[in-house]
BALOBA-1460 file (C-alpha; in Angstrom, 3 decimals):
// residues 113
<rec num="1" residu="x" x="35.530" y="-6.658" z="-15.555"/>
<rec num="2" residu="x" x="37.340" y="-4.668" z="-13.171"/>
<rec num="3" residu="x" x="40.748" y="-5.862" z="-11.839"/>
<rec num="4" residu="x" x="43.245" y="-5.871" z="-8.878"/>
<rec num="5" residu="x" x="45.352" y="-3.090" z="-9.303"/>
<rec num="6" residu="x" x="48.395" y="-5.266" z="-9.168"/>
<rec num="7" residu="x" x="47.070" y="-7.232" z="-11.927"/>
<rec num="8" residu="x" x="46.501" y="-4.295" z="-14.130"/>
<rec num="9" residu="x" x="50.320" y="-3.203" z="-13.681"/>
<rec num="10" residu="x" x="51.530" y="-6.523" z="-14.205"/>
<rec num="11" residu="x" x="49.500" y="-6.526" z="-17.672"/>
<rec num="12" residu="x" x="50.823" y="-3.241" z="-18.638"/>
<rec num="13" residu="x" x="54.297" y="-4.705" z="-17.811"/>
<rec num="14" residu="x" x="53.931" y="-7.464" z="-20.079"/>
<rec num="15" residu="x" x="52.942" y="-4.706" z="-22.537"/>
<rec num="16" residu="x" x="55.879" y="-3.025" z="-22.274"/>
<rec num="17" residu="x" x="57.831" y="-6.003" z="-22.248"/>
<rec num="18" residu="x" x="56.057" y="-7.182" z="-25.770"/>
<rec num="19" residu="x" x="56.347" y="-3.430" z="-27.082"/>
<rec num="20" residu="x" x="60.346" y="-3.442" z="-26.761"/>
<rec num="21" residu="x" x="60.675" y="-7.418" z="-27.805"/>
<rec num="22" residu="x" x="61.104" y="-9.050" z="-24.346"/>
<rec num="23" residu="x" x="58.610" y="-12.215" z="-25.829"/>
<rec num="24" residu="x" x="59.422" y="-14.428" z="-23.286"/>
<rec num="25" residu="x" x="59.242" y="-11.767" z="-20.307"/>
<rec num="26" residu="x" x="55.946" y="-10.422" z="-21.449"/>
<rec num="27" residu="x" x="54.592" y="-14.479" z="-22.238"/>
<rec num="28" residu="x" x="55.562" y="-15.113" z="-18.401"/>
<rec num="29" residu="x" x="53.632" y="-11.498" z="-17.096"/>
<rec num="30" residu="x" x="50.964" y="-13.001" z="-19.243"/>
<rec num="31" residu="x" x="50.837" y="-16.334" z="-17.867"/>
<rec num="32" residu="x" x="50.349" y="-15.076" z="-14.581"/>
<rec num="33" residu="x" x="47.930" y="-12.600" z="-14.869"/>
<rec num="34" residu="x" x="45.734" y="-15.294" z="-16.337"/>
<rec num="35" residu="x" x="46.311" y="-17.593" z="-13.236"/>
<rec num="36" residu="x" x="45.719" y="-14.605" z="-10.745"/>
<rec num="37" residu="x" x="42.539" y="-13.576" z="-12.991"/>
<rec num="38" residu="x" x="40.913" y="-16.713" z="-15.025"/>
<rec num="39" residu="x" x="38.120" y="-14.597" z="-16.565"/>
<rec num="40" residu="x" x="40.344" y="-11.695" z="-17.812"/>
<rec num="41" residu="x" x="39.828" y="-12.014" z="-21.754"/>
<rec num="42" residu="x" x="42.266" y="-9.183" z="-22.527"/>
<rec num="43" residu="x" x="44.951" y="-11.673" z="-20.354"/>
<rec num="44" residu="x" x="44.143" y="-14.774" z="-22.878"/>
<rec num="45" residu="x" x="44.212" y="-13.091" z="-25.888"/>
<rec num="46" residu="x" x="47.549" y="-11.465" z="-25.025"/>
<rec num="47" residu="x" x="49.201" y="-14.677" z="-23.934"/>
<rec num="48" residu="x" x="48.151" y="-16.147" z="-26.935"/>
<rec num="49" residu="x" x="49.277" y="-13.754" z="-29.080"/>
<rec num="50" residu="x" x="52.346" y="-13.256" z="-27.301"/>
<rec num="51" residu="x" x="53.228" y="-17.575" z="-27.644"/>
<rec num="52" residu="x" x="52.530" y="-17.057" z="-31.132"/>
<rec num="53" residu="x" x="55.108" y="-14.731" z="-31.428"/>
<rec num="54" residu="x" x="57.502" y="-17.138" z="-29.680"/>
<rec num="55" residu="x" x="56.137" y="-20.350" z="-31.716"/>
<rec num="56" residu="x" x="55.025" y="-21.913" z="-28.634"/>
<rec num="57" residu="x" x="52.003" y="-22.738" z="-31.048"/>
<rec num="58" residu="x" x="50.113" y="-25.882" z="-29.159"/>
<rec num="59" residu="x" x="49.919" y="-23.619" z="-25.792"/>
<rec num="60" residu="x" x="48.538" y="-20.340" z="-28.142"/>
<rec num="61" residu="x" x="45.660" y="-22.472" z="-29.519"/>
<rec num="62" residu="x" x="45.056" y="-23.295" z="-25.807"/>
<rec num="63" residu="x" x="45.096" y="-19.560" z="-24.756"/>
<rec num="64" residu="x" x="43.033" y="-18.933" z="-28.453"/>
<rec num="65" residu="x" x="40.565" y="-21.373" z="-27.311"/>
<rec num="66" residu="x" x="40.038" y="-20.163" z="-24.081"/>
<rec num="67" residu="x" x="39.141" y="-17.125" z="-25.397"/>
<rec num="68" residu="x" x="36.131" y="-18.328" z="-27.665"/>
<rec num="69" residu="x" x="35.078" y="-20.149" z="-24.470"/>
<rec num="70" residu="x" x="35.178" y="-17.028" z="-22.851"/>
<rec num="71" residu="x" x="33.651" y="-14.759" z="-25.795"/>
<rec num="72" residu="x" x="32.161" y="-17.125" z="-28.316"/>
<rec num="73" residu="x" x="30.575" y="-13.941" z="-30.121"/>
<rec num="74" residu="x" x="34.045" y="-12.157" z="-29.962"/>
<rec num="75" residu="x" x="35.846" y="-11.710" z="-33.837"/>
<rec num="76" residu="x" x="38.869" y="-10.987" z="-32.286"/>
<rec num="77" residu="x" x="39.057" y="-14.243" z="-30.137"/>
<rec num="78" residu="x" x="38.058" y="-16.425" z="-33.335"/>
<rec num="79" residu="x" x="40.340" y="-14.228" z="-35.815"/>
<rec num="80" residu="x" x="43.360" y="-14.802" z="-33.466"/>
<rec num="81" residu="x" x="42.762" y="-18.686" z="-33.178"/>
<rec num="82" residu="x" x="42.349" y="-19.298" z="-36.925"/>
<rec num="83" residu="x" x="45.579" y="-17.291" z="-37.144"/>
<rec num="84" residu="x" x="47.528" y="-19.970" z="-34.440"/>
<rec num="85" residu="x" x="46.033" y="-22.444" z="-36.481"/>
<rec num="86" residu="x" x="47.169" y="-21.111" z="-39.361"/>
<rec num="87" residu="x" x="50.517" y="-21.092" z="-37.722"/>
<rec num="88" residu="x" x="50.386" y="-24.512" z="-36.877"/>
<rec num="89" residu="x" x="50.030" y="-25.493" z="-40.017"/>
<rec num="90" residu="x" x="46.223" y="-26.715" z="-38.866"/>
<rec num="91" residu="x" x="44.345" y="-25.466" z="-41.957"/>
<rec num="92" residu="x" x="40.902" y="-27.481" z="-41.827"/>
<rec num="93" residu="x" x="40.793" y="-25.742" z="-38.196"/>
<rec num="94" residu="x" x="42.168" y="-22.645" z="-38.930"/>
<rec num="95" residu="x" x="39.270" y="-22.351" z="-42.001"/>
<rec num="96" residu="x" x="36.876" y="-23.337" z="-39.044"/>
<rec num="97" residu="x" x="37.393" y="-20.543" z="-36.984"/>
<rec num="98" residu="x" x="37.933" y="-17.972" z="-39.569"/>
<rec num="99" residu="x" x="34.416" y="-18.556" z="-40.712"/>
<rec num="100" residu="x" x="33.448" y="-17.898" z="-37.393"/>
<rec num="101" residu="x" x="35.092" y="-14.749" z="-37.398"/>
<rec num="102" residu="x" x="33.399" y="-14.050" z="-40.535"/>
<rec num="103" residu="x" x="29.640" y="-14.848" z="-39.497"/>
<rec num="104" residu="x" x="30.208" y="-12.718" z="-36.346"/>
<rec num="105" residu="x" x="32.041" y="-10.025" z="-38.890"/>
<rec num="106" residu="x" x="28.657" y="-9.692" z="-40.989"/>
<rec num="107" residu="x" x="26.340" y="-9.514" z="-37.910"/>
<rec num="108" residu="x" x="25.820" y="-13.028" z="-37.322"/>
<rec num="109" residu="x" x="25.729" y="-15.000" z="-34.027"/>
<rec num="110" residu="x" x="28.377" y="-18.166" z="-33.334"/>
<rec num="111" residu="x" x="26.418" y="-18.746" z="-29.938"/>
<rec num="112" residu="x" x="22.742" y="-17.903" z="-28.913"/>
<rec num="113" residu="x" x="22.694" y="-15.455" z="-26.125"/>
C-alpha cells in the first residue's frame, strides 16, 4: 500500500513520539493516520500497541481486531490481540487468538484465500 506523503511523516512522528515516551502524542498521530488511511495495517497495529501502552485496553482490542479483519493470515495482528487480551485480563479470548497466531506460526491458514 502506498501512502500520502503527509501520512507517512505523520506515522514516523508518532514513531518518534513512542520512541522518546510521548504515549499519548504518538496514540493521537496514530489515531489519525488511521482515519486519513482506513486500510493502513502498519497504522492499526501501532495504535493498538501504542493504547496498550497507555492501558486504554477496550479501544487496543478494537485497533487489534481491526487488524485480523484486515490481515486474518497475519501472526503479528493475532499475537498483538491475544496480548491486549491478555492485558485485559480476557484470557478465554486471549488463548483464542494466540492459537491463531500459532496455526499461522507453523504454516497453517486462519482464513482461506
Amino acid at each position: 500500500m502506498s501512502l500520502p506523503p503527509e501520512i507517512e511523516e505523520l506515522f514516523d512522528d508518532a514513531n518518534g513520539d513512542l520512541a522518546l515516551g510521548d504515549l499519548e502524542a504518538a496514540v493521537e498521530k496514530y489515531r489519525r493516520c488511521t482515519e486519513l488511511a482506513p486500510d493502513f495495517f502498519d497504522g492499526w497495529h501501532a495504535l493498538g500497541m501504542a493504547l496498550m501502552k497507555v492501558g486504554q485496553y477496550p479501544e487496543a482490542i478494537e485497533a487489534g481486531l481491526k487488524t485480523v479483519e484486515m490481515r486474518p493470515n497475519e501472526q503479528l495482528a493475532w499475537s498483538s490481540l491475544s496480548l491486549f487480551y491478555v492485558r485485559a485480563g480476557m484470557i478465554k479470548e486471549a488463548e483464542s487468538a494466540s492459537g491463531k497466531a500459532r496455526i499461522l506460526g507453523w504454516g497453517g491458514k486462519v482464513k482461506k484465500d
